[in-house]
C-alpha positions as CSV (number, residue, x, y, z in Angstrom):
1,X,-24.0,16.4,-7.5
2,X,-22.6,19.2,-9.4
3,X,-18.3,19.7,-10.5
4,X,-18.5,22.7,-7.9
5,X,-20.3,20.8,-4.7
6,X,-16.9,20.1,-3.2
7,X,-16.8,24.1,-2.7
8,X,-20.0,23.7,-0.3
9,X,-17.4,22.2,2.1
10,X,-16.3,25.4,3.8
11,X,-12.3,23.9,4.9
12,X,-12.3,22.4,1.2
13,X,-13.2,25.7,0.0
14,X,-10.7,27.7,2.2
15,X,-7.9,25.0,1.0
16,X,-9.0,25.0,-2.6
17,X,-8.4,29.3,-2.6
18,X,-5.6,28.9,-0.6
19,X,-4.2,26.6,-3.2
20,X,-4.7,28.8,-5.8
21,X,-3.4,31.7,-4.7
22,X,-0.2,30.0,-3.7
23,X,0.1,27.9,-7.5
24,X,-0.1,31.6,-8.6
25,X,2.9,32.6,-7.0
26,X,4.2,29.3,-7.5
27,X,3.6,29.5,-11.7
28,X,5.0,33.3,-11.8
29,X,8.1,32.2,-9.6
30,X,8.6,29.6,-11.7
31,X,8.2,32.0,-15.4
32,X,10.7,33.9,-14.3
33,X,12.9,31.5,-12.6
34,X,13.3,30.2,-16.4
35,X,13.2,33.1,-18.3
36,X,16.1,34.4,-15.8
37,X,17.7,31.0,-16.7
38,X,17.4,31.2,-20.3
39,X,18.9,34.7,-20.3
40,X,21.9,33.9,-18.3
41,X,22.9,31.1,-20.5
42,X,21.9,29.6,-24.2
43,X,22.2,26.0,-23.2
44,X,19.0,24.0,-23.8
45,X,20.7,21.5,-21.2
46,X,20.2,23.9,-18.2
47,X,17.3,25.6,-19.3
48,X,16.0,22.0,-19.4
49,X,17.6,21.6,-15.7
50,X,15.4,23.9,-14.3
51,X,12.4,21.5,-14.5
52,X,14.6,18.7,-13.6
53,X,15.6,20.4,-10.4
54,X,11.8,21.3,-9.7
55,X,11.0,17.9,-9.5
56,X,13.8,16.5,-8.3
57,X,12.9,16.6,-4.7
58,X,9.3,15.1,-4.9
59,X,10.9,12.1,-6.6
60,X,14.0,11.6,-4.2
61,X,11.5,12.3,-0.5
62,X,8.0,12.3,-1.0
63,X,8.3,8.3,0.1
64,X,9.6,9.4,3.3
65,X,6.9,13.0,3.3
66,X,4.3,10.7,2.9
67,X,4.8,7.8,6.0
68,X,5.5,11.0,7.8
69,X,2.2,12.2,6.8
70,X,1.0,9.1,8.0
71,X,2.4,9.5,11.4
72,X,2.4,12.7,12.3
73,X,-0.3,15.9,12.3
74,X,-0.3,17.0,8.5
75,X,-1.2,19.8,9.4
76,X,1.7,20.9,10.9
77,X,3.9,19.2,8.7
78,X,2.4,21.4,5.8
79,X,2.9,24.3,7.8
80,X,6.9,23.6,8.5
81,X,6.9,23.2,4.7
82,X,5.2,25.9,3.6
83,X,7.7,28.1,6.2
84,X,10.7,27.2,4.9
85,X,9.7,27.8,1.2
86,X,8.6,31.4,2.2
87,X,12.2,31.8,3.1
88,X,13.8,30.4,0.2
89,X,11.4,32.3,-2.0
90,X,12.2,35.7,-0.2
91,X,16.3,34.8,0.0
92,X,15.7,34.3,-4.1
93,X,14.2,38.2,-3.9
94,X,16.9,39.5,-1.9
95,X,19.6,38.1,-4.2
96,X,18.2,39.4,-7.0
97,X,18.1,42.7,-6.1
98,X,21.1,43.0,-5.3
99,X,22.4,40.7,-8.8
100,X,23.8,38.1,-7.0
101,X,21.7,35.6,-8.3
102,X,23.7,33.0,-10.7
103,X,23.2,29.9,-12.4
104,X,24.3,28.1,-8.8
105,X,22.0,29.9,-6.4
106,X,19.0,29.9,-9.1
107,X,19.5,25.7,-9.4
108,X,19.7,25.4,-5.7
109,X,16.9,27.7,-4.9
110,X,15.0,25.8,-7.3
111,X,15.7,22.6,-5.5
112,X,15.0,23.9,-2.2
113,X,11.6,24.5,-3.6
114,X,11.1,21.5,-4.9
115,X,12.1,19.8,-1.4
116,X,8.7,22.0,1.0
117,X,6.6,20.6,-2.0
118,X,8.0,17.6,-1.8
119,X,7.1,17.3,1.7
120,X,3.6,19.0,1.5
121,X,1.8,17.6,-2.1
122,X,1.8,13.8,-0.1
123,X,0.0,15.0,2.8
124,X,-2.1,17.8,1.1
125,X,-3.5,14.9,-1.0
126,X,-4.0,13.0,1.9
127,X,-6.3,15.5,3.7
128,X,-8.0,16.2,0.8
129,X,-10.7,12.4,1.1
130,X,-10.5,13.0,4.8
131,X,-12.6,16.4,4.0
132,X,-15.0,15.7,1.2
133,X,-15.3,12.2,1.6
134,X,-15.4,9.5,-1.0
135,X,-18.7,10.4,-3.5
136,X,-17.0,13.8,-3.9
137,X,-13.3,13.0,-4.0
138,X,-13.9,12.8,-8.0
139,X,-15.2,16.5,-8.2
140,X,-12.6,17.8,-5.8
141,X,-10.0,16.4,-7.6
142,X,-11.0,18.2,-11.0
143,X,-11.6,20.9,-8.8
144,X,-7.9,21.2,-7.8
145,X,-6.9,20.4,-11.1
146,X,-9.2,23.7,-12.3
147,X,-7.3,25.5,-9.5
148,X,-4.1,24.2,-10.5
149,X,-4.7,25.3,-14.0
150,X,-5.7,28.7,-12.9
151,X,-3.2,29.2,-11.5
152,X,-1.0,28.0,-14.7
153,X,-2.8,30.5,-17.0
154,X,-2.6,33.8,-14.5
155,X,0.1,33.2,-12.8
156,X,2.4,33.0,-15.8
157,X,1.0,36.1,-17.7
158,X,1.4,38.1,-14.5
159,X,4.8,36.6,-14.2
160,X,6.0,37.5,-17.8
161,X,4.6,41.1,-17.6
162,X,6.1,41.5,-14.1
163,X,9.5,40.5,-15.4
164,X,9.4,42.5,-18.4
165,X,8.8,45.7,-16.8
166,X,10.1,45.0,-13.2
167,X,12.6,42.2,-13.3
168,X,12.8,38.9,-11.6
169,X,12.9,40.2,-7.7
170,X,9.4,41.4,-7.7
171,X,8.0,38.6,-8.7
172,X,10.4,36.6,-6.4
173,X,9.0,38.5,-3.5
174,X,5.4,38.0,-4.7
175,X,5.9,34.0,-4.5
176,X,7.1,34.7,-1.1
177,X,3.8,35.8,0.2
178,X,1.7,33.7,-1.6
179,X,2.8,31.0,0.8
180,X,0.9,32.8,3.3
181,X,-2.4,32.0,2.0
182,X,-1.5,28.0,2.6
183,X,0.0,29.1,6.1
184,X,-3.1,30.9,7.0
185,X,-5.5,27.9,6.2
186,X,-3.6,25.6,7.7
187,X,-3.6,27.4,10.9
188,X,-7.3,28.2,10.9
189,X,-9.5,25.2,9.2
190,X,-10.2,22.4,11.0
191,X,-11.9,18.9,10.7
192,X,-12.2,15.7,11.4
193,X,-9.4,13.0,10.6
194,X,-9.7,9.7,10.2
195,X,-8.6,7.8,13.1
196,X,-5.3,6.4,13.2
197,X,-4.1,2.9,14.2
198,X,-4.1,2.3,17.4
199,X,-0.6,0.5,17.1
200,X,1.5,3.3,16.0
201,X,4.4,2.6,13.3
202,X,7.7,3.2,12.8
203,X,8.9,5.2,9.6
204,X,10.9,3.2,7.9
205,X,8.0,0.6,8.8
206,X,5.3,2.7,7.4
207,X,7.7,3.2,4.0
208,X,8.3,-0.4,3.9
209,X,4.4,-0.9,4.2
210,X,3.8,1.6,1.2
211,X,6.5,-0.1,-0.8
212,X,4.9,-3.6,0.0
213,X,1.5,-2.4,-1.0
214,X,2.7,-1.1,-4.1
215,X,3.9,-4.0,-4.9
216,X,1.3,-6.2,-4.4
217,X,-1.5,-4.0,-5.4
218,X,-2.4,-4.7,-9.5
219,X,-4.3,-1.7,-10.2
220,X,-1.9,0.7,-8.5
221,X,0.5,-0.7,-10.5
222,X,-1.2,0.1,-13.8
223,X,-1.9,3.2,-13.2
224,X,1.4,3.8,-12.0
225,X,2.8,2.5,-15.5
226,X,0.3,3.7,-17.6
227,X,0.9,7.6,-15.7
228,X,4.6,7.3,-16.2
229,X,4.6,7.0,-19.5
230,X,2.0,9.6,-20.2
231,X,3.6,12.0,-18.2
232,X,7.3,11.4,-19.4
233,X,5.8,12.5,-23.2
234,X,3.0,15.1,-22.4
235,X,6.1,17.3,-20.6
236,X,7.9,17.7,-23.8
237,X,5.7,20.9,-24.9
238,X,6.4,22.7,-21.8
239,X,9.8,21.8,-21.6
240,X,10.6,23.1,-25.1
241,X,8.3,26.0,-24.8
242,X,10.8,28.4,-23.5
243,X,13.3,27.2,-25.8
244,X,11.0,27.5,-29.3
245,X,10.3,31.0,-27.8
246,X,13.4,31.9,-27.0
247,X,14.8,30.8,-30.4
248,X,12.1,33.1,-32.4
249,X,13.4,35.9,-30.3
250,X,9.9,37.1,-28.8
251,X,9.6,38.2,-25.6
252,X,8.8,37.1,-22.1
253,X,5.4,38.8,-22.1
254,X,5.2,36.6,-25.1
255,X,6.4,33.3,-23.0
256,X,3.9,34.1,-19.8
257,X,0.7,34.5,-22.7
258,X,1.8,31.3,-24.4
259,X,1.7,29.6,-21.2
260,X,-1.7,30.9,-20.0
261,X,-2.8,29.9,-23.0
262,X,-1.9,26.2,-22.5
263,X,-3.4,26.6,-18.7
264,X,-6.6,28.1,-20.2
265,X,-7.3,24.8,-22.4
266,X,-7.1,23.0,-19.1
267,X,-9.1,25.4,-17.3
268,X,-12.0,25.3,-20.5
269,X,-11.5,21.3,-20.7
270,X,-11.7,20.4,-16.6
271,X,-15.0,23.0,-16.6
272,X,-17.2,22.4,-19.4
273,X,-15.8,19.0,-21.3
274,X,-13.9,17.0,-19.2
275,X,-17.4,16.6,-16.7
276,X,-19.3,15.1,-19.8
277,X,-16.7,12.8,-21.0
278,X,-17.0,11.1,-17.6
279,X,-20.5,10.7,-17.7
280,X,-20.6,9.1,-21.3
281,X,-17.1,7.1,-21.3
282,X,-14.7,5.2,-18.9
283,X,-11.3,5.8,-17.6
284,X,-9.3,4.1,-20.4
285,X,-11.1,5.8,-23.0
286,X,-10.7,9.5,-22.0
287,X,-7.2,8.5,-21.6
288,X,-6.7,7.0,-25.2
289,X,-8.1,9.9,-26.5
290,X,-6.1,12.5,-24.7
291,X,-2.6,10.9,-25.6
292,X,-3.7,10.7,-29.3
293,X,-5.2,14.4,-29.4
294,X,-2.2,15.7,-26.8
295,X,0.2,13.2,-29.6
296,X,-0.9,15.5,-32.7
297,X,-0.4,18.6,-31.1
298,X,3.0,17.5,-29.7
299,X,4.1,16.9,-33.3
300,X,2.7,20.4,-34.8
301,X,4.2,22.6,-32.0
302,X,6.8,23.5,-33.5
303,X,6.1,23.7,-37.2
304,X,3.3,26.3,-36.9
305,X,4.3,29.5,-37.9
306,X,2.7,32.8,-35.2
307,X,1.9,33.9,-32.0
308,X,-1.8,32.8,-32.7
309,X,-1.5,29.9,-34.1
310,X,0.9,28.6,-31.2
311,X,-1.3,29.6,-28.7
312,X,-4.5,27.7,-30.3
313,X,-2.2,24.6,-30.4
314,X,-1.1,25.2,-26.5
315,X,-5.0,25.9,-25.6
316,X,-5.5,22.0,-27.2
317,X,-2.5,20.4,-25.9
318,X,-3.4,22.0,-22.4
319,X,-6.9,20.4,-22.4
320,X,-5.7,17.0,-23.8
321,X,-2.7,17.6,-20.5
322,X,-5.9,17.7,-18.0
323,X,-8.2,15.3,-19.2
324,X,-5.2,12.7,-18.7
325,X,-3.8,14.3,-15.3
326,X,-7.1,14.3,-14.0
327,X,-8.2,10.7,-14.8
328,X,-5.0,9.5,-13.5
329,X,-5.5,11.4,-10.2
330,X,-9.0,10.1,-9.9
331,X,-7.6,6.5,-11.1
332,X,-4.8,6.6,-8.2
333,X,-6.8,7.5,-5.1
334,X,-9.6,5.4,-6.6
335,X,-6.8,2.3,-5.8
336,X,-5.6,4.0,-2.8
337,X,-7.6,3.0,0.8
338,X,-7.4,5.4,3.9
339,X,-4.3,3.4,5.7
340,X,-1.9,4.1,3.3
341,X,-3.4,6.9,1.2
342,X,-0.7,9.9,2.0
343,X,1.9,7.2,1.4
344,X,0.2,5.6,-1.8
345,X,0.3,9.5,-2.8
346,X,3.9,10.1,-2.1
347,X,4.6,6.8,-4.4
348,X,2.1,8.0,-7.1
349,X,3.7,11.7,-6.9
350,X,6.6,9.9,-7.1
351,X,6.5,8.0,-10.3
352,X,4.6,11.0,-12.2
353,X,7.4,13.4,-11.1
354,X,10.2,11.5,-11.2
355,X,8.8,11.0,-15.0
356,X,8.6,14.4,-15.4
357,X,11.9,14.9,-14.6
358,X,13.8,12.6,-16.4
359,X,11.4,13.6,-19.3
360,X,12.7,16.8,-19.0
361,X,15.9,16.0,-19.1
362,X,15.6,13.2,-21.8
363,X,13.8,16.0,-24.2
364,X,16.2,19.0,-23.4
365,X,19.3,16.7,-24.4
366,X,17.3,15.5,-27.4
367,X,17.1,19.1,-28.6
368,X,20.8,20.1,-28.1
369,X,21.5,17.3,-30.4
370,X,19.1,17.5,-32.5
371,X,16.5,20.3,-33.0
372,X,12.7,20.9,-31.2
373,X,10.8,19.5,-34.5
374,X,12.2,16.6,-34.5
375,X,12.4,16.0,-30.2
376,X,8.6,16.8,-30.1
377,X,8.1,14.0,-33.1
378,X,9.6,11.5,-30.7
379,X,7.8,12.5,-27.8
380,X,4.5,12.1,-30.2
381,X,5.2,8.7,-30.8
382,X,5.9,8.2,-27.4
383,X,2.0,9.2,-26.5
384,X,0.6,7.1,-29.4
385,X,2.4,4.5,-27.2
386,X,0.4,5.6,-24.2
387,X,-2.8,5.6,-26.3
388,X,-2.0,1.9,-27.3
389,X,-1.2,0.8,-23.1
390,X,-5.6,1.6,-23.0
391,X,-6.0,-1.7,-23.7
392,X,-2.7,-3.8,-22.6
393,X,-3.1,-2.3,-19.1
394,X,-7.2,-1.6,-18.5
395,X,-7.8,0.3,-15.2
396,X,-12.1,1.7,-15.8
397,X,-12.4,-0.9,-13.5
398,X,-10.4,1.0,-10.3
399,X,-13.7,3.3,-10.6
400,X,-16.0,0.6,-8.4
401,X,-13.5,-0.9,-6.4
402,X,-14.9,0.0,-2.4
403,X,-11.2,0.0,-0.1
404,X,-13.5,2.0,2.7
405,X,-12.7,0.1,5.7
406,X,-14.8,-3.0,6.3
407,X,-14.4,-4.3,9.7
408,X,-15.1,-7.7,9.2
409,X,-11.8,-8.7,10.9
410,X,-13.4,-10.0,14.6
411,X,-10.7,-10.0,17.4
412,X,-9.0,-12.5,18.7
413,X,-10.3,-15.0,21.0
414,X,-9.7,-15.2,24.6
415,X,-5.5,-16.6,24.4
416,X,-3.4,-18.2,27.2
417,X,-0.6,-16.0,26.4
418,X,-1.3,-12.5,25.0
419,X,1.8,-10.8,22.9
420,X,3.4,-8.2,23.4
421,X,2.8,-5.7,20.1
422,X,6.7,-6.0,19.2
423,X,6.5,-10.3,19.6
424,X,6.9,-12.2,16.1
425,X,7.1,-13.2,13.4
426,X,3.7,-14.7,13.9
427,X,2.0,-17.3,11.6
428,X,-1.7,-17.8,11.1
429,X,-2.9,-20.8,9.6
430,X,-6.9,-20.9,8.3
431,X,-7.6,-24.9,7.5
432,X,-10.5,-25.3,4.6
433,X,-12.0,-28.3,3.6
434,X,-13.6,-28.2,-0.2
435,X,-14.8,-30.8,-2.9
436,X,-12.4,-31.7,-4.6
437,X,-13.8,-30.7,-8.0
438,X,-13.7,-27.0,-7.0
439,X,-9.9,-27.1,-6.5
440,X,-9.1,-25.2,-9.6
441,X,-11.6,-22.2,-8.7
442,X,-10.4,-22.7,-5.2
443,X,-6.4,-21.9,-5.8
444,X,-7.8,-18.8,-8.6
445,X,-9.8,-17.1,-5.9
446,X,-7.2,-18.1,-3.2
447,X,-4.5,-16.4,-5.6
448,X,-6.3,-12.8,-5.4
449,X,-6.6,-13.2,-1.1
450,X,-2.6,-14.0,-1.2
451,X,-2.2,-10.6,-2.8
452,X,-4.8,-8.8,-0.1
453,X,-2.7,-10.8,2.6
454,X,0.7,-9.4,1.1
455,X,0.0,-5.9,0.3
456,X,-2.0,-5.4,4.0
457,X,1.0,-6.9,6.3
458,X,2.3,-10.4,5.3
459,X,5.5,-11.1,4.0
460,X,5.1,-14.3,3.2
461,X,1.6,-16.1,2.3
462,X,1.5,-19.9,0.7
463,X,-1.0,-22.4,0.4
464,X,-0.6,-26.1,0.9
465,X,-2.8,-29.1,0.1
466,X,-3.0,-32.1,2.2
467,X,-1.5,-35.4,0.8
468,X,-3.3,-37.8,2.5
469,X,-6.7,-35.3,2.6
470,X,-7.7,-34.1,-1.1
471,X,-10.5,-32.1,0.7
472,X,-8.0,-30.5,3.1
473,X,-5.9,-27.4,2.5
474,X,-4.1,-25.1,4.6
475,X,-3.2,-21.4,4.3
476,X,-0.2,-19.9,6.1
477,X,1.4,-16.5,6.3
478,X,4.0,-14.8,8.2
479,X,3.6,-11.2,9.7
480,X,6.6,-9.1,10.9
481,X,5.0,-9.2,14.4
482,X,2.4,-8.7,16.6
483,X,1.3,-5.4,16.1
484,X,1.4,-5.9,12.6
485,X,-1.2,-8.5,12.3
486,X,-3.6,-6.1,14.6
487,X,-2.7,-3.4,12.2
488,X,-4.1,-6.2,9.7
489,X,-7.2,-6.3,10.7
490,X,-7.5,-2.5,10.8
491,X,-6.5,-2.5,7.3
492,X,-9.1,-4.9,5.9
493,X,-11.4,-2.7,3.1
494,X,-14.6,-4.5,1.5
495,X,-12.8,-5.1,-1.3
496,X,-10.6,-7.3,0.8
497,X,-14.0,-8.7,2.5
498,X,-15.4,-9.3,-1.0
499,X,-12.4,-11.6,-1.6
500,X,-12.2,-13.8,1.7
501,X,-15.7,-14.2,1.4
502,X,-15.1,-15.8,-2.2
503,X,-12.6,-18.1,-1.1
504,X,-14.9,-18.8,2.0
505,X,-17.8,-20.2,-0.1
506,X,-15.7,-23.0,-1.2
507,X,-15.3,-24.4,2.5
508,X,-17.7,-27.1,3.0
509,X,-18.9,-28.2,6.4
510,X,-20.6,-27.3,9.7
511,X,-17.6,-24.8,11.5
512,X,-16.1,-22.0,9.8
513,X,-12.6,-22.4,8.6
514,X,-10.0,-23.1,11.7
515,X,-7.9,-19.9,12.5
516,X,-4.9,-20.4,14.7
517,X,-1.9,-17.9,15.2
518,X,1.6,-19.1,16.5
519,X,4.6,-17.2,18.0
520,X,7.9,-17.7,16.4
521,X,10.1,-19.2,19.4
522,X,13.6,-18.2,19.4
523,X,15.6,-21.0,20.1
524,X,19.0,-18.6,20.6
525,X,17.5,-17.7,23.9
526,X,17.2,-21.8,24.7
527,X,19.8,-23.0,26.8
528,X,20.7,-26.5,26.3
């Protein structure tokens, strides 16, 4: 299976151009969203803002985007999206034209941005397993990254030589339409979705699901640490990018090439190395080695002395950028299983941007008080400590973890009293009896199913040994109701059979171990 087999899939391929040709609007829009910025004011502080207020939005709603994505036709949700930023992007056109945009009205345009990809990255992600399945999710994901990166290398030469000559409204207006190309796909490409549960959830439900999953869910979590980190340091270049540019007093031309040079090391890197490195090393190696390469050209950005010599650094630092984005992209939907994917997303998207922009922040106020040699040094040091985190916080293993659905879960047995899907709390009890020599193993393994209970619905899991048995033990969790333990069973992967079945081999006797599931009785409603 080749990197470019994804593009056999004629609605990937029709979303993967339609991506790029928006990201190309999106990159220009942005170029000279900055560069009008940075020629309205000499503060590195709101220069700096500009990313901030980018990212912003993802980082405040894509939580709530993605349990809507969950819930509702994502399709159509992208397309309401997509809409309103094709309005915001042609309102920034108008007011330029007429030079009424300022400061305000640039932030806030910015921001409104920010908010239709807030709500259409989460559920774009999502659709994106539902279309090429799971053995080509990794070469769709480099694939977008390509596209992404594409994107980043036309879009901001086309955007620096359109504001030169032209000014900022053109390439406000171009934006504008590029959202088209996403609206036009949307409308037009079709598949076939995974099926949804049959007992539908509310959204702050759904949010609280994500948030429990998250929580409970170790390899998420590392990846979610490890990304964080990475991503707060390896924004610092293109934060202080403008600024280093602007302070040498080249032009924007100058700016847009720069940039396209730090998307074409992506672009090189995702095509012809990045593809190899997978094949011959794991996860956590690839990304040692692109915070220590991406740390040494942090550190140099600013010290070397041309136009050339800055790009060549950029073309590096952009391939050391894609080889960690893309293994942490691959890493996060490798831990993410279909349930909760567009919400898993949103959290992921969440932590990377929100990282983002505080780092952007964090390194623009860094340089107003001190200078962009010295603020790049820190942020160096910052990815040597993401290079170290390789081996405090492994995750090569996400790679073979299988979270396709399983359906070992049987339904319930024939029950005197069937609930109603809202009834609960409910508790479920399973009774094992073991040798007592195998206890130790028997709590380790039973540790790793209460986290498979917790992050797929229960709120509460505990396990209790029998005092007068030493052969008897009894697990117990609590579910929010009903229609939550149903949606348990629909959630279990065979990861999580792979689990129960461990903890099932230490049971010892002729029946399988006793299942029972009791209703909470509210004794309020009792009368005396």
């Amino acid at each position: 299976m080749s990197a470019w087999s994804p593009l056999r899939n004629s609605v990937y391929r029709a979303m993967w151009l339609g991506s790029i040709g928006s990201n190309i609007g999106t990159t220009m829009n942005d170029t000279a969203a900055v560069w009008t910025m940075t020629t309205m004011t000499s503060s590195p502080y709101l220069v700096s803002l500009m990313q901030t207020m980018s990212s912003l939005p993802l980082f405040l709603l894509a939580l709530p985007a993605g349990a809507l994505a969950d819930l509702v036709d994502r399709r159509r949700l992208i397309l309401i999206a997509q809409t309103g930023a094709l309005l915001t992007a042609a309102g920034m056109a108008l007011l330029a034209w007429y030079g009424a945009l300022t400061q305000t009205l640039l932030l806030l345009a910015t921001f409104q941005l920010g908010v239709a990809a807030a709500f259409t990255m989460p559920a774009w992600q999502a659709l994106i397993p539902e279309v090429v399945g799971r053995e080509q999710l990794p070469h769709a994901i480099a694939l977008n990254g390509v596209g992404f990166n594409i994107a980043r290398s036309l879009g901001p030469i086309l955007g620096g030589l359109l504001l030169a000559a032209l000014g900022p409204a053109p390439v406000f207006a171009l934006n504008a339409l590029s959202f088209v190309a996403v609206i036009a796909v949307m409308c037009t490409g079709s598949y076939i979705a995974t099926p949804r549960s049959a007992q539908q959830e509310q959204m702050l439900g759904a949010m609280a699901a994500a948030i429990r999953y998250a929580r409970h869910a170790r390899a998420m979590q590392a990846v979610l640490y490890r990304g964080g980190i990475h991503m707060f340091a390896a924004v610092a270049p293109v934060v202080l990018l403008p600024i280093i540019v602007h302070s040498r007093q080249w032009a924007a031309a100058d700016f847009g090439i720069l940039m396209g040079c730090y998307g074409g090391g992506a672009i090189l890197m995702a095509l012809v190395w990045l593809p190899r490195l997978r094949e011959r090393f794991t996860f956590d190696h690839v990304l040692f080695g692109a915070s220590v390469v991406s740390a040494a050209m942090t550190a140099i950005l600013a010290l070397v002395p041309g136009k050339f010599a800055m790009g060549l650094v950029l073309m590096v630092t952009g391939a050391a950028w894609i080889s960690g984005m893309n293994t942490f992209s691959v890493a996060s939907q490798s831990v993410f299983p279909n349930w909760v994917r567009a919400r898993s997303s949103a959290i992921y998207l969440v932590v990377m941007q929100g990282a983002f922009a505080i780092g952007a922040l964090t390194w623009g106020q860094l340089t107003s008080h001190l200078n962009a040699p010295i603020t790049l040094g820190i942020a160096a040091g910052c990815l040597l400590i993401s290079a170290v985190l390789a081996r405090l916080l492994p995750i090569s293993h996400v790679e073979k973890l299988d979270l396709s659905p399983s359906g070992h879960m049987l339904p319930h047995s024939a029950m005197t009293t069937e609930p109603a899907p809202s009834d609960g709390p409910v508790l479920i009890t399973i009774e094992y009896h073991i040798d007592p020599k195998e206890a130790p193993a028997f709590r380790a393994a039973m540790l790793h199913l209460r986290e498979v209970r917790l992050r797929d619905g229960a709120f509460r899991c505990s396990l209790f040994a029998d005092l007068e048995d030493p052969t008897h033990y009894r697990e117990t969790f609590l579910v929010g109701s009903w229609a939550e333990h149903l949606r348990q069973h629909e959630r279990a992967t065979m990861e999580d059979q792979r689990i129960e079945l461990a903890v099932q081999n230490f049971h010892r006797g002729a029946e399988p171990p006793r299942v029972r599931h009791l209703l909470m009785v509210n004794l309020r409603d009792v009368k005396p």
